[in-house]
N, C-alpha and C positions, 0 to 999 in steps of 0.2 A: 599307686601303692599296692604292694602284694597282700593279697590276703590268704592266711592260713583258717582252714576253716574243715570240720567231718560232723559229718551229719548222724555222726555215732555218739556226740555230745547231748542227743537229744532222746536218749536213750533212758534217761533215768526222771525219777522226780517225787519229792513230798506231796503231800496231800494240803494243799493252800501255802504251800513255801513260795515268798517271793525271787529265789533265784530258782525257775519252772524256764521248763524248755521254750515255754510261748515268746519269752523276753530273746531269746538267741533266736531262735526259729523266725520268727518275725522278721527281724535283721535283716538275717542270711535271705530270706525272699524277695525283700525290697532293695535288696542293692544283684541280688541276681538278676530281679526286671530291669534293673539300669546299666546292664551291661557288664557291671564286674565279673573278672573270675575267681577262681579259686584253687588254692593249693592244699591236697591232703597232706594232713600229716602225720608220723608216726609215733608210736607210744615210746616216751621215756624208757631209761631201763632204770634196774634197781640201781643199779650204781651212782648213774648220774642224779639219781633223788639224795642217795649219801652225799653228796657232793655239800649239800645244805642242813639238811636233818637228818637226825640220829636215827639208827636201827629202832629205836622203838615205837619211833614216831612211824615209820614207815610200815612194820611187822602190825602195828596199831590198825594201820589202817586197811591193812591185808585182809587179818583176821575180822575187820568189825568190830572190834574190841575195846574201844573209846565209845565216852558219850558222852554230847555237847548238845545243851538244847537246838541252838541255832544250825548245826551243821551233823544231817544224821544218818546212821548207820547205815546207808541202803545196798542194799545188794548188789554186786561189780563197782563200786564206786571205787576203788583202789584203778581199776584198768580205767574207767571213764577221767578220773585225774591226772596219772599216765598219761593217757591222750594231751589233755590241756596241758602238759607242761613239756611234753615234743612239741607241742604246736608254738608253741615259748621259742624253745630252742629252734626250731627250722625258723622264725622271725628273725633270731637274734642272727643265725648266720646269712642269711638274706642281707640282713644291714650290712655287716661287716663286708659283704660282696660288693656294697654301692645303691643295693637296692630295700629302700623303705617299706616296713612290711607290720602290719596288724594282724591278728591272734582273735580270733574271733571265736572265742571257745570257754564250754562251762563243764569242772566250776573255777571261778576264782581262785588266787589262791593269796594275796599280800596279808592275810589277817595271819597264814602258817605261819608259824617259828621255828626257829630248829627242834624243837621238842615238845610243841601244840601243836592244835589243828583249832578251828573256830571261823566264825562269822562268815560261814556258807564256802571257808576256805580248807581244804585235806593238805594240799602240797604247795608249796610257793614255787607257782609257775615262772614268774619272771626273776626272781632269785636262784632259780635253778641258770634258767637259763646266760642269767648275768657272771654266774659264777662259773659255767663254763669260759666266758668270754675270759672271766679275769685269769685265771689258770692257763688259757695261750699268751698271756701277757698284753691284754689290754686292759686301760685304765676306764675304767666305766661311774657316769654317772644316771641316777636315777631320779625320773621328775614322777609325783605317785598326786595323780590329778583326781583320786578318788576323794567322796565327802569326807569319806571316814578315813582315820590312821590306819597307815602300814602297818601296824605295829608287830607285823611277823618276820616284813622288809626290815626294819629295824633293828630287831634280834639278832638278825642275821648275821647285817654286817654292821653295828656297832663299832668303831675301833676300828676298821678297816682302812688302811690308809691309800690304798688301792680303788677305793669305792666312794663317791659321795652321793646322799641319801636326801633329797629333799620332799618335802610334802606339805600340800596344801587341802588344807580337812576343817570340816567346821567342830568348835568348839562350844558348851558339853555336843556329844555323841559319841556313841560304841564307838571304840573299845576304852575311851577315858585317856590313851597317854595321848603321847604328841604335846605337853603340852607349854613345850620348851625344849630349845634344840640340845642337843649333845651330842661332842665330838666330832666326829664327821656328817652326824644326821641334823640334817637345819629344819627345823618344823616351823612352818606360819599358821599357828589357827588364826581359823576366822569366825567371826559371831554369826549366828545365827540371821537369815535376813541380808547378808553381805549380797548388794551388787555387782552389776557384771564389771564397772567400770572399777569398783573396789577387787574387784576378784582382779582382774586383768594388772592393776596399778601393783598388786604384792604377787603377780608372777614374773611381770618385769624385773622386778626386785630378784625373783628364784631364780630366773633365767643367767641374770650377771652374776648370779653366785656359781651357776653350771659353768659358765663361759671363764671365768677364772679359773677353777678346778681342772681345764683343758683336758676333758676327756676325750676320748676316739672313739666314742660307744655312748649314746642315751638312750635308757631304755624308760616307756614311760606306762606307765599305771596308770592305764586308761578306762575311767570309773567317771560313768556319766551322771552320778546320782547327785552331782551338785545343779542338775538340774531343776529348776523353778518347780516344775510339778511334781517331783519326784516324791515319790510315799513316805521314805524312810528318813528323808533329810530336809533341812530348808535354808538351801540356800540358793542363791535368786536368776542363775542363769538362764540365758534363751538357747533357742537351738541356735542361733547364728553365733553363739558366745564360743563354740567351739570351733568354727570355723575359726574365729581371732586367737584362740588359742593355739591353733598348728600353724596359724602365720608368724608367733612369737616361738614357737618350737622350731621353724625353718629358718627363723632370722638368724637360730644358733649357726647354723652352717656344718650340724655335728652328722654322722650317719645316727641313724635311731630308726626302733622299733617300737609298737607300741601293744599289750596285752591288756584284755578287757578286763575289766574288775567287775562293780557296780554299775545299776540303771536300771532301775524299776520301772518307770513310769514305760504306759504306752507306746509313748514317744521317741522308745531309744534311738527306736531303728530311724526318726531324722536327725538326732543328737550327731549316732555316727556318723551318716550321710553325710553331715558339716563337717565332723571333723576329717572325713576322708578330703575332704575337697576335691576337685576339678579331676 
């Protein structure tokens, strides 16, 4: 698998904010000692941010000129998002070539909506990037493996009959929806405490709703914070849980990409490692 990754992402940071350069930085060293490489990537333009959110959302975020406890004003953050959501799009076009490709870059962004920002998210990275796909005329579906709702993914494309939206997130947690499907977005909460083989048994379930949908494109929301030890979530997977998770993603037989969300714990950087597999 290709990995999109710039060491420019590790540029900024809060002061005890859990999405900190140490949780990517980490990563990026432990799969560099194993031989991966890496592909830089280039910053978004303003345009391609239009493509999903409105002028003000973006003009917002230029200026500094929002404020959201969890997601805060810091200084270049407009270009360090930029970045994360080119690293989006050179993944998404990688796929479409034949070749499987992961986004290894902060910050987040599936919490964006067309006109918020929130939950350590400025820009919707893989939104952006899905929507260019759909604008050449591919039919795209979205699997969002983060604890928490998309609910920016969501926003987005709503109504989109071009697009199917699925996500698996544990319920209550931030941000509250998800909490029943609608229209094209199919949502499974899951309870708190949920196992790996309970996790596994309702993505089965997500997977033939993808495979129906017969998309040419899956783009997945890859947010390890449903990991077992994880700070901000609880729910019960191992690192091995994600290795069964890309073997149920490969059984689709779709091309896909996949962009980082969530993962607090320690432990990301072997979460990833599984789910990179072989």
């Amino acid at each position: 698998m290709e990995i999109i990754f710039s060491q420019k992402c590790l540029g900024y940071a809060a002061a005890r904010h859990p999405e900190s350069p140490a949780r990517v930085e980490s990563s990026y060293a432990y799969l560099k000692e194993r031989g991966f490489s890496f592909i830089e990537p280039e910053a978004a333009k303003e345009e391609e941010l239009l493509l999903v959110h409105t002028s003000g959302l973006v003009e917002s975020v230029k200026k500094l000129s929002f404020s959201d406890p969890d997601t805060p004003a810091l200084e270049g953050i407009f270009d360090y998002a930029r970045l994360a959501v080119g690293s989006a799009i050179k993944a998404m076009e990688l796929a479409l070539e034949g070749s499987p490709a992961f986004s290894l870059m902060r910050p987040p962004g599936h919490h964006s909506g067309r006109d918020f920002l929130g939950g350590f998210c400025y820009f919707n990275n893989l939104a952006v990037a899905c929507q260019k796909a759909i604008i050449s005329g591919e039919r795209v579906a979205i699997l969002d493996i983060d604890c928490h709702h998309g609910n920016g993914t969501q926003d987005i494309f709503l109504g989109k009959k071009n697009v199917l939206y699925v996500s698996l997130h544990q319920v209550p947690l931030y941000p509250g929806t998800g909490l029943e499907s609608q229209d094209n977005c199919l949502n499974y909460p899951l309870k708190p405490g949920t196992t790996q083989d309970e996790y596994l048994a309702v993505l089965q379930k997500a997977m033939a709703e993808i495979k129906k949908f017969s998309p040419r494109l899956l783009a997945v929301s890859a947010g390890f914070d449903t990991y077992a030890q994880d700070p901000l979530a609880n729910i019960g997977l191992e690192k091995e849980s994600y290795r069964k998770i890309k073997e149920l993603i490969l059984a689709a037989k779709i091309n896909y990409f996949c962009v980082l969300e969530g993962g607090y714990s320690d432990d990301l950087k072997y979460c990833i490692r599984e789910f990179l597999g072989p």
